[in-house]
C-alpha angles and dihedrals in degrees: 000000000000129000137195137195123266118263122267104263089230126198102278110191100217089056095054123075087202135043127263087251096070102042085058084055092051096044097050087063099056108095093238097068094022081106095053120083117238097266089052090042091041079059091063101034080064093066097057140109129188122229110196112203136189119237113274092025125139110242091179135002126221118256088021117119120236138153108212136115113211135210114195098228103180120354137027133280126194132217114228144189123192117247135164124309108313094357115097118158122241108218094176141341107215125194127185126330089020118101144189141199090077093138092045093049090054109036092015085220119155118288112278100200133015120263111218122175107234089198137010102300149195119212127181103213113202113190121232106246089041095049094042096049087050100039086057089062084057117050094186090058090057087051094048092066099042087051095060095037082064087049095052087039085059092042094055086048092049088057098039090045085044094045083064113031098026126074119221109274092047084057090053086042077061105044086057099048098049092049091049120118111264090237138072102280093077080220109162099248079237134347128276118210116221088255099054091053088052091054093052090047115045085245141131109240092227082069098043085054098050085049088053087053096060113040084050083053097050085054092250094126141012121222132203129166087264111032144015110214124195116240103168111035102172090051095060092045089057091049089052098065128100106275121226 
C-alpha cells in the first residue's frame, strides 16, 4: 500500500475572517517567529487556520489526541486539571501571543489538561506535519519551542516545589510576580479573579482574598476593578519565599 502525507493545510481566504497579511503582522509579534524576517513568517502565516470559541467554551479536552499547535490571537484560555467537585486546578491562564499543544506537537501523545476559552477568542491552529515540516527550514523556530517547554518545565518545578515549602499567601506573593508586565508599571499582564488564584495555588478563595487584603493594606499593591498593580515589589518578594 502506499501512503502519502497529508496535504499542507494551506491560508484560504473564505475561512478566514483577516487577510494573510495580517496574520503575517500578528505573527511577527509572537516570540517564537520575532527572529524570522516577514517573507519566512508570511510562510507560516500561510499554514494556518483560525478557530473562533465562545467563552466558556473547551478547546481540548484532556486524554483526547490532536495534533495542533495553537496561538491565542485575540482573548484568554485557561489550562485546567480536573479535581474534586468544584476544585480544578488552574495550571496557566494564557492571553495573546502565548500558545499551547507543544508536547503534543512534538510526541503527539494524548492531551494532559483541558483547554477552555475565558472570553470570546481567536486561535491560529498549525497542524503538526505542516508546522514541523516548516519549523525544520528555520532552526530558530525549533529553538524557540524548546526554549519555552523548559520554561514551562521550571515553572512546573517552581509550583510543585511552592505546594510543599510556601504558605498560602507567599503562593499568592508568587502568582502575582510571575503574571506582572515585563516593564516598569508593575501592571498584572491580565487580571486574575480570586477564584482563579485559588485554582493555581491549591488554595480557597476565601484565603487567596484575606491574603489580597492584606497585602493591599500593607501598601504592596494597589487594586482596581481592572487592574492590581505592584507597588512594592521587594516586599512581596520577600513574602514569597519559604518561611522558617
Amino acid at each position: 500500500m502506499v501512503t502519502t502525507n497529508p496535504p499542507a493545510l494551506r491560508f484560504t481566504p473564505p475561512a478566514m475572517s483577516v487577510s494573510l497579511e495580517r496574520i503575517t503582522d500578528f505573527l511577527a509579534t509572537v516570540p517564537l517567529f520575532r527572529s524570522l524576517d516577514r517573507a519566512a513568517v508570511r510562510t507560516f502565516a500561510e499554514l494556518t487556520r483560525e478557530q473562533r470559541v465562545g467563552r466558556a467554551a473547551r478547546v481540548i479536552t484532556a486524554g483526547e489526541r490532536t495534533d495542533a499547535l495553537y496561538i491565542v490571537r485575540t482573548g484568554e484560555v485557561k489550562l485546567v486539571l480536573d479535581g474534586t467537585a468544584n476544585h480544578d486546578v488552574i495550571l496557566d491562564v494564557l492571553g495573546v501571543g502565548e500558545h499551547f499543544g507543544e508536547l503534543a506537537l512534538i510526541d503527539g501523545e494524548p492531551r494532559q489538561a483541558h483547554v477552555i476559552a475565558t472570553q470570546p477568542s481567536s486561535l491560529l491552529v498549525f497542524r503538526r506535519g505542516d508546522f514541523r515540516r516548516q519549523a525544520e527550514q528555520y532552526p530558530p523556530v525549533v529553538w524557540g519551542l524548546l526554549l519555552h517547554v523548559a520554561r514551562r518545565l521550571r515553572h512546573a518545578n517552581r509550583t510543585i516545589g511552592s505546594l510543599v515549602l510556601v504558605d498560602v499567601p507567599g503562593r499568592v506573593a508568587r502568582t502575582l510576580l510571575a503574571h506582572t508586565l515585563p516593564d516598569a508599571s508593575g501592571s498584572l499582564v491580565r487580571p486574575l479573579t480570586h477564584q482563579t488564584m485559588a485554582q493555581m495555588i491549591g488554595a480557597s478563595r476565601e484565603t487567596v482574598s484575606r491574603a489580597m487584603a492584606d497585602f493591599q493594606a500593607k501598601g504592596w499593591i494597589g487594586v482596581s476593578r481592572r487592574a492590581v498593580t505592584i507597588l512594592d515589589r521587594a516586599a512581596l518578594e520577600a513574602r514569597a519565599r519559604p518561611r522558617p
